[in-house]
VMD Tcl script that builds the backbone (N, CA, C; Angstrom):
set m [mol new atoms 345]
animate dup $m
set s [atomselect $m all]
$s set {name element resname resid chain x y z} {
  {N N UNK 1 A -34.883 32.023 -59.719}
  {CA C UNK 1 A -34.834 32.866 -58.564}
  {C C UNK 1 A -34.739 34.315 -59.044}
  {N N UNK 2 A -35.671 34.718 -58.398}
  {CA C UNK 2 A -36.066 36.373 -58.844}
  {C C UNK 2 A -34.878 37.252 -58.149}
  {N N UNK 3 A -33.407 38.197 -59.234}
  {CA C UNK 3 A -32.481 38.661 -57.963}
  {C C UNK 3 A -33.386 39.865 -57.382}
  {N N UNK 4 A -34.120 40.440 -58.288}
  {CA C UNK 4 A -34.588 42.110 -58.097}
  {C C UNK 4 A -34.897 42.234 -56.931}
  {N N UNK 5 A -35.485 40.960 -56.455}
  {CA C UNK 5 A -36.334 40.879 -54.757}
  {C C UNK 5 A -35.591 41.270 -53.816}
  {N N UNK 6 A -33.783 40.594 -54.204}
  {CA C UNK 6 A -33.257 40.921 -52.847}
  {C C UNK 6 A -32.191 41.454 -53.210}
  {N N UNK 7 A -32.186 42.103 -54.184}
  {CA C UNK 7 A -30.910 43.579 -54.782}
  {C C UNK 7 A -30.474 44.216 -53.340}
  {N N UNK 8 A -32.300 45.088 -52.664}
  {CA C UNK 8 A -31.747 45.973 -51.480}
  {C C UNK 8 A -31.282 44.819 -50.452}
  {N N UNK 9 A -31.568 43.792 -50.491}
  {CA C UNK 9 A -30.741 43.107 -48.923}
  {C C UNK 9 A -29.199 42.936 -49.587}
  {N N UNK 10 A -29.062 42.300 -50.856}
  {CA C UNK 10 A -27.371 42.419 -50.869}
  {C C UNK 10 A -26.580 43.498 -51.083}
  {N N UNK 11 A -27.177 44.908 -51.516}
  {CA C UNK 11 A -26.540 46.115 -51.108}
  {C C UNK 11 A -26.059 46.333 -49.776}
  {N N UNK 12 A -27.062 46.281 -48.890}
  {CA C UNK 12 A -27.185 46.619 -47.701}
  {C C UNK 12 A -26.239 45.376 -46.482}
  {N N UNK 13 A -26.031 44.080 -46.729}
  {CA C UNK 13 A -25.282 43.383 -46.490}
  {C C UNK 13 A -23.854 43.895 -47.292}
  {N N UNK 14 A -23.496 44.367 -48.596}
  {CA C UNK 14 A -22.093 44.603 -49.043}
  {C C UNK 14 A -21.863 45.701 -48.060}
  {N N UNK 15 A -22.702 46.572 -47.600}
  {CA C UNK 15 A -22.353 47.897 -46.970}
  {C C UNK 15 A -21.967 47.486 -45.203}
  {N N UNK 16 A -22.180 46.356 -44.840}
  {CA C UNK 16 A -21.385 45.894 -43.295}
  {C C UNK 16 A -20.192 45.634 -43.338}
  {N N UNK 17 A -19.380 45.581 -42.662}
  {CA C UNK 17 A -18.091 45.540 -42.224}
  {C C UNK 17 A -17.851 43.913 -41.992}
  {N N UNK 18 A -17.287 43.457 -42.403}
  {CA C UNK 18 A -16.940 42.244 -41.825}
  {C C UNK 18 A -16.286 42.005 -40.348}
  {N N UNK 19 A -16.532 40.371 -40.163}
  {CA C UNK 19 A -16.277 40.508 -38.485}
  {C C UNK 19 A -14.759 40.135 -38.756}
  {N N UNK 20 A -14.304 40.426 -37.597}
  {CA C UNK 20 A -13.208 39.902 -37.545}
  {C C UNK 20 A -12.774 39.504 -35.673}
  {N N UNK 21 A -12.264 38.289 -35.247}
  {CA C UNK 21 A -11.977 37.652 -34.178}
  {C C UNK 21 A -10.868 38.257 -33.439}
  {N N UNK 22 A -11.126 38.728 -32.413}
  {CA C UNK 22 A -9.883 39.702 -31.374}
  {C C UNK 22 A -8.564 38.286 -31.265}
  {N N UNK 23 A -7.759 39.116 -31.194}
  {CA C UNK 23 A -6.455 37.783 -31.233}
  {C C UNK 23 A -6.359 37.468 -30.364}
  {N N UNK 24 A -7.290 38.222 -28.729}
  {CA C UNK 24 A -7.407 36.905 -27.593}
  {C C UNK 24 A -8.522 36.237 -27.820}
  {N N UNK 25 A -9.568 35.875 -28.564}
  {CA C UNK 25 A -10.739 35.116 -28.218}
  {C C UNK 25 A -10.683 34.061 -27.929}
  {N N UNK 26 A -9.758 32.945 -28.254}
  {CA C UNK 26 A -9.637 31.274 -27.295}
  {C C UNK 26 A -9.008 31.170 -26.342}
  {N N UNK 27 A -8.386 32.210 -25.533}
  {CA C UNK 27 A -7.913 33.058 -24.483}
  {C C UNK 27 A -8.917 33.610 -23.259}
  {N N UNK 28 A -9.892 34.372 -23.859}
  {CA C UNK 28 A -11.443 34.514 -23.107}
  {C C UNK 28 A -12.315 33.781 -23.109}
  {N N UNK 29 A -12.220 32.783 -24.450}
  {CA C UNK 29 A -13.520 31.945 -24.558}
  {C C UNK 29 A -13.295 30.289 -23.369}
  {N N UNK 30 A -11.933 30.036 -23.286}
  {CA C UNK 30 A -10.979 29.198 -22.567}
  {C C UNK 30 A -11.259 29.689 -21.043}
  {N N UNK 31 A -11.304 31.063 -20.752}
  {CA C UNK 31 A -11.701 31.447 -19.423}
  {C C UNK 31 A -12.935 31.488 -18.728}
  {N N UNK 32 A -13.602 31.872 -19.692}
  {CA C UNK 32 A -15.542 31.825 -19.381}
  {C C UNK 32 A -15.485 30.666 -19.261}
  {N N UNK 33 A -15.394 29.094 -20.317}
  {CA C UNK 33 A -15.535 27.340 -19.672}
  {C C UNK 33 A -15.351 27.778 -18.238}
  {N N UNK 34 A -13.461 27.832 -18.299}
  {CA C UNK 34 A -13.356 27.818 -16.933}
  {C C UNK 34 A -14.143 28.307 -15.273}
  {N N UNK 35 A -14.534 29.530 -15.442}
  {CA C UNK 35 A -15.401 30.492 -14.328}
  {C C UNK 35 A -16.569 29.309 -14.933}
  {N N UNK 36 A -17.437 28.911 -15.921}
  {CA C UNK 36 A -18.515 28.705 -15.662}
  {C C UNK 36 A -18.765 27.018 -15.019}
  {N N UNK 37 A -17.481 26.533 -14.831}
  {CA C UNK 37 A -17.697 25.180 -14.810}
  {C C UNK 37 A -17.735 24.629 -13.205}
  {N N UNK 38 A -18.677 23.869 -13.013}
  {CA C UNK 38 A -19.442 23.345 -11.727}
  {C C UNK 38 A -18.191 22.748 -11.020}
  {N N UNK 39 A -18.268 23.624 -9.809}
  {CA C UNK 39 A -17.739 23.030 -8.917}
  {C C UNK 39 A -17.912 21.367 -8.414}
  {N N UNK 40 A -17.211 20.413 -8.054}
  {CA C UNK 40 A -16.944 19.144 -7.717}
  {C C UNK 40 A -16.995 19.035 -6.039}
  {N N UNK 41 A -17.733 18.585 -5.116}
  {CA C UNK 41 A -17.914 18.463 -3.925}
  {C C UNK 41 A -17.338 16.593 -3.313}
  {N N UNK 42 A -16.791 16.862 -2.351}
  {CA C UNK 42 A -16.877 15.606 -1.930}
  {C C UNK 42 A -14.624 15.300 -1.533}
  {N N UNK 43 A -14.666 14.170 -0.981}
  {CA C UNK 43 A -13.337 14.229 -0.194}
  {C C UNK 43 A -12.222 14.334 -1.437}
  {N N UNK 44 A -12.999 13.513 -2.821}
  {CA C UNK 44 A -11.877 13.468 -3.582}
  {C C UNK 44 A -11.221 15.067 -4.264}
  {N N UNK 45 A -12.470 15.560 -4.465}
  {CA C UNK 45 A -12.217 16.668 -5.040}
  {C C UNK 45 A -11.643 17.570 -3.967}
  {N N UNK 46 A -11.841 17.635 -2.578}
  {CA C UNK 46 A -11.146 18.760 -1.706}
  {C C UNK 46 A -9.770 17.789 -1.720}
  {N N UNK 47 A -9.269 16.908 -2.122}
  {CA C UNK 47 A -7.545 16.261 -1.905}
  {C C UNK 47 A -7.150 16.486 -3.039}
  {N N UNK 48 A -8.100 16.905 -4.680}
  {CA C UNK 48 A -7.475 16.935 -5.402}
  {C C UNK 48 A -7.095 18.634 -5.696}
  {N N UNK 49 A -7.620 19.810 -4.952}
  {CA C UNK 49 A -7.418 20.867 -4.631}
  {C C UNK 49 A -6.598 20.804 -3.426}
  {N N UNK 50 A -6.009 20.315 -2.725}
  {CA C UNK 50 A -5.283 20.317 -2.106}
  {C C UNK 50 A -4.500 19.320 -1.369}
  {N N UNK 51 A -3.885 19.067 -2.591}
  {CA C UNK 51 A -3.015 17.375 -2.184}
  {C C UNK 51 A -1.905 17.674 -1.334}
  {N N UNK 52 A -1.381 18.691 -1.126}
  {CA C UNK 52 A -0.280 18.523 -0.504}
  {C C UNK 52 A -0.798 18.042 0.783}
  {N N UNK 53 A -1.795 18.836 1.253}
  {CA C UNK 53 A -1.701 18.494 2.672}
  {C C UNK 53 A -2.125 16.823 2.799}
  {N N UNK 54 A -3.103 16.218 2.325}
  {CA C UNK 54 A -3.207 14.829 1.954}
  {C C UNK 54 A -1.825 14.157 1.896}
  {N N UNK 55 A -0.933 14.583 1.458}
  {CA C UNK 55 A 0.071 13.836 1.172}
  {C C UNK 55 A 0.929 13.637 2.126}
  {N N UNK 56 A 1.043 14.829 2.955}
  {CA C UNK 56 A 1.672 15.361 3.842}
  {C C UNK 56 A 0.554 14.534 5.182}
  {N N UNK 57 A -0.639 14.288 5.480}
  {CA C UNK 57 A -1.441 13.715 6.349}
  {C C UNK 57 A -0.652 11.770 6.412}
  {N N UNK 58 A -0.608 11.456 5.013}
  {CA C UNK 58 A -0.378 10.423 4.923}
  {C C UNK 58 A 1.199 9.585 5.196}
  {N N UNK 59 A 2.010 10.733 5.058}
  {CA C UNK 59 A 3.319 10.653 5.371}
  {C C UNK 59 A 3.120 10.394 7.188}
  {N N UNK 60 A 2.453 11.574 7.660}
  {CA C UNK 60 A 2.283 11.629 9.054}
  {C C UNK 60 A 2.300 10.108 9.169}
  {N N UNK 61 A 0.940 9.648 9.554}
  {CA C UNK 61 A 0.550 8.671 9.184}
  {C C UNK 61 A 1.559 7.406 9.214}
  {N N UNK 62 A 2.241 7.270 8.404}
  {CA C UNK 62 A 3.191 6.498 8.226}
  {C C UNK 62 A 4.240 6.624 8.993}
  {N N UNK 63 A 4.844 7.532 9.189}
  {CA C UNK 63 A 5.787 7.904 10.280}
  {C C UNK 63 A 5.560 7.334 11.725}
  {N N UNK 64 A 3.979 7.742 12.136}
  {CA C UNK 64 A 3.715 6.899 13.139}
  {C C UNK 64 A 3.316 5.618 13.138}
  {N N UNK 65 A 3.450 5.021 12.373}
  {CA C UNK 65 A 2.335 3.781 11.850}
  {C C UNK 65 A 4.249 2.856 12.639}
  {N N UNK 66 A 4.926 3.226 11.946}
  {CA C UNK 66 A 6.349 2.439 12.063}
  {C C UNK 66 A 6.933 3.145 13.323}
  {N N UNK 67 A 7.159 4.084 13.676}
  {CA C UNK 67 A 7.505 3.701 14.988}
  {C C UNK 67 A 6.823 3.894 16.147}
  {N N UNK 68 A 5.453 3.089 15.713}
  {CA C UNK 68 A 5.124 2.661 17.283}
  {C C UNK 68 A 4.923 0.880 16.863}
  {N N UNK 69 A 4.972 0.443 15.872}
  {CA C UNK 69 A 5.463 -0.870 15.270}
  {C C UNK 69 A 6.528 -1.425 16.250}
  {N N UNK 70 A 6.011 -2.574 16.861}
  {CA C UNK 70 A 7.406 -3.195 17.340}
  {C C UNK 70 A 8.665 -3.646 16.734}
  {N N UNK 71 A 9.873 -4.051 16.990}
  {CA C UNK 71 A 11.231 -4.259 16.688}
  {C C UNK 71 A 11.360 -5.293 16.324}
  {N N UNK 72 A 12.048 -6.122 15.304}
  {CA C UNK 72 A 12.684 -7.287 15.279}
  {C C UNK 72 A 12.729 -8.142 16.716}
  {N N UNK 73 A 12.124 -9.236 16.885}
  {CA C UNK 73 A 12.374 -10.404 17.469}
  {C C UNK 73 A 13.185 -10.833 17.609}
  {N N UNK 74 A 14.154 -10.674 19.018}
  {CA C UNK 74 A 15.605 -11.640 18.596}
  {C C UNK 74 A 14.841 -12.955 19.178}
  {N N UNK 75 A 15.370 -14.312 18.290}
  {CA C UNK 75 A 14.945 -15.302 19.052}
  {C C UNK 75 A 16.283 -15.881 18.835}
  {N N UNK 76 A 16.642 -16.795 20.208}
  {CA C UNK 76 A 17.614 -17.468 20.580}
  {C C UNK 76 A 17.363 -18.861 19.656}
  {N N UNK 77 A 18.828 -18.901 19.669}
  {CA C UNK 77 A 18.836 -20.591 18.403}
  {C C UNK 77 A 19.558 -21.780 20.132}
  {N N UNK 78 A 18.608 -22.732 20.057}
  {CA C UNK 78 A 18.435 -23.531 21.160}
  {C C UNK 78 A 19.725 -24.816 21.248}
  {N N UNK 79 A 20.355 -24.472 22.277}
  {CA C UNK 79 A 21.491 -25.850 22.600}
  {C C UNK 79 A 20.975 -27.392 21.735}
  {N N UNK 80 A 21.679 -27.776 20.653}
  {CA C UNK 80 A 22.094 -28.852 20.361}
  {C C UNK 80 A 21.477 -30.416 21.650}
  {N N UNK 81 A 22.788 -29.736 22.574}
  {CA C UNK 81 A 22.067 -31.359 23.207}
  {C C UNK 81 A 21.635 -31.303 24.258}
  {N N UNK 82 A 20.988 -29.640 24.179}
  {CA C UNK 82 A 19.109 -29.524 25.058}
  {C C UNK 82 A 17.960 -30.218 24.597}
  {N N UNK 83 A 18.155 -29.766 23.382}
  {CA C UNK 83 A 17.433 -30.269 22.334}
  {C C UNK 83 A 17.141 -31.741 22.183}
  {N N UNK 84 A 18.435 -32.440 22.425}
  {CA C UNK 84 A 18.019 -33.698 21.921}
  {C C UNK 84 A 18.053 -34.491 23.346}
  {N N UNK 85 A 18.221 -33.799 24.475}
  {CA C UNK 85 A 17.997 -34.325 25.570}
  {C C UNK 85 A 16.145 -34.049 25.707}
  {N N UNK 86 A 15.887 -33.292 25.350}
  {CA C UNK 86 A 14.099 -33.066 25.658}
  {C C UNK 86 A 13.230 -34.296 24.636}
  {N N UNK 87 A 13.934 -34.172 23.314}
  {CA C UNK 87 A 13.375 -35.174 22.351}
  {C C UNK 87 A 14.078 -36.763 23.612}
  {N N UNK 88 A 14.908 -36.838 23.994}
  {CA C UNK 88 A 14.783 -38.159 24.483}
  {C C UNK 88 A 14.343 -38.273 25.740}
  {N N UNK 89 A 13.962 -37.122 26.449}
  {CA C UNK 89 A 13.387 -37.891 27.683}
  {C C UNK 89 A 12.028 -37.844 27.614}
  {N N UNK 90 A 11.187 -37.472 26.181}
  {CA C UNK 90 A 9.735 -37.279 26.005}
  {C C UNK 90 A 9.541 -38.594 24.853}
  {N N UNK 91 A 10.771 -39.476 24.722}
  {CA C UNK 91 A 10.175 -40.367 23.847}
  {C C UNK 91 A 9.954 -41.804 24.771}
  {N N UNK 92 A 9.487 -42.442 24.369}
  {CA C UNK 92 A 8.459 -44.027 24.856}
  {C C UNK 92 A 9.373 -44.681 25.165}
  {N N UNK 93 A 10.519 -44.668 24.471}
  {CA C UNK 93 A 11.569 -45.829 25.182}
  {C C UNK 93 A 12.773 -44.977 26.131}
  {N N UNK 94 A 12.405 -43.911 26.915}
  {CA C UNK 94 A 13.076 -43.077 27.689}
  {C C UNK 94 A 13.653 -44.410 29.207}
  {N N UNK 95 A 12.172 -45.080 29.469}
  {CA C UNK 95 A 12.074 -45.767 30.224}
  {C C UNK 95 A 12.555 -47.130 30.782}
  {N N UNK 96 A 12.583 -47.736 29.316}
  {CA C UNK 96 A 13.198 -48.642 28.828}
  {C C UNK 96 A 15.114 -48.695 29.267}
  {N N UNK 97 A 15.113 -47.399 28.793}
  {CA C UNK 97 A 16.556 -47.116 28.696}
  {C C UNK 97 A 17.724 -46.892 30.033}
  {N N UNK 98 A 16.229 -46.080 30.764}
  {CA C UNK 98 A 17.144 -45.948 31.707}
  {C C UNK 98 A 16.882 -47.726 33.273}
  {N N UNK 99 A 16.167 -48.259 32.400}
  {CA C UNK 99 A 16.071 -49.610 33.278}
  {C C UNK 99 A 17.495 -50.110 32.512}
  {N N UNK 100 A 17.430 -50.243 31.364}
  {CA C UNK 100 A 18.576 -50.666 30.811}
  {C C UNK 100 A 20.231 -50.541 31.823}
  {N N UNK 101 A 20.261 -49.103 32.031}
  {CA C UNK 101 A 21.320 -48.906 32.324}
  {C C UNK 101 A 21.450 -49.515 34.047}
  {N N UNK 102 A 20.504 -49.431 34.814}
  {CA C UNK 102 A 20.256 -50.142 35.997}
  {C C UNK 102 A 20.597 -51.939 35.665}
  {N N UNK 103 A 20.213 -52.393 34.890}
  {CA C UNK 103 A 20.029 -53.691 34.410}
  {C C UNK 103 A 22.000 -53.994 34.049}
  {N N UNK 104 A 22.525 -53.178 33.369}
  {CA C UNK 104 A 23.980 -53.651 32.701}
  {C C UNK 104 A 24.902 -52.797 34.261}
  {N N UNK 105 A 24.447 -52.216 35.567}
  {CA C UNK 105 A 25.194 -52.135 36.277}
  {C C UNK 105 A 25.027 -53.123 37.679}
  {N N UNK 106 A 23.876 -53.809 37.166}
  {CA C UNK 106 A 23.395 -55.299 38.238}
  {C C UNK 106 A 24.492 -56.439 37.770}
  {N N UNK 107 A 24.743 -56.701 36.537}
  {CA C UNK 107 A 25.352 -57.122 35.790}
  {C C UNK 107 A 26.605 -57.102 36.287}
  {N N UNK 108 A 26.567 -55.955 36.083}
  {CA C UNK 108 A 28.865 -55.317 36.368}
  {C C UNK 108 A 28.950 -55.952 37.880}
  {N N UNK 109 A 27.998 -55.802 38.462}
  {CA C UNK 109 A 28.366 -56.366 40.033}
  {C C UNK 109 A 28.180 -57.343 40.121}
  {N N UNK 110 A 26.941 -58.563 39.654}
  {CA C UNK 110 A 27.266 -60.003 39.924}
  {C C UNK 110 A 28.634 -60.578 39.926}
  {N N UNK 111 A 29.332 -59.449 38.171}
  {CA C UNK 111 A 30.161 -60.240 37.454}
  {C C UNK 111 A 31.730 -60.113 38.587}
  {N N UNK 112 A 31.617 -59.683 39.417}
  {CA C UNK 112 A 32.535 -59.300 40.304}
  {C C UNK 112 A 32.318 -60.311 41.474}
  {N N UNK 113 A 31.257 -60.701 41.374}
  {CA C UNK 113 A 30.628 -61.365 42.861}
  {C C UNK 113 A 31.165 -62.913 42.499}
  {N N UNK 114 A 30.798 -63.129 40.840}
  {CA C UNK 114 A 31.315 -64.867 40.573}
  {C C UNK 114 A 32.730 -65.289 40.510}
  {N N UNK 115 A 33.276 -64.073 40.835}
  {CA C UNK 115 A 34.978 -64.589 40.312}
  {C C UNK 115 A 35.101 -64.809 41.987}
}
mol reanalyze $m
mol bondsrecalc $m
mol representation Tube
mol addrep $m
């Protein structure tokens, strides 16, 4: 490699100043991204610029959601021997039973009639 060729370019390069980086440049260079970067359209991006009120919509929301929600159910706990009076006058030998009792008071009176 011939130097003579490029003697005058490395004179003339020793004779520049070197650069040197301002002590804000990832400070400005961090801000230009920022300003240059594309706006985001659409519901998520307007809630994620402004969540409070989203948050605050959804609270609403909820607030009314529960009290227009109806109340606890009181339900009544049912009489014992309601209960088992309905189970016996809806069962098959209801009928039976109460001939029965007609039948053992025909009984009680003959038994009065033979003495």
């Amino acid at each position: 490699m011939n130097t003579e060729e490029h003697d005058d370019l490395w004179r003339l390069l020793g004779k520049v100043r070197t650069p040197s980086a301002s002590p804000f440049f990832s400070r400005n260079v961090q801000r230009a991204i920022r300003e240059e970067r594309q706006e985001t359209t659409g519901v998520f991006a307007w809630l994620r610029r402004h969540w409070q009120l989203g948050a605050l919509g959804t609270c609403a929301v909820a607030v009314a959601a529960l009290a227009l929600a109806p109340g606890p159910q009181r339900t009544e706990v049912p009489d014992p021997t309601a209960l088992l009076a309905e189970q016996l006058s809806q069962s098959i030998d209801y009928q039976v039973i109460s001939n029965l009792d007609e039948l053992i008071a025909s009984e009680e009176s003959l038994a009065w009639l033979e003495n």
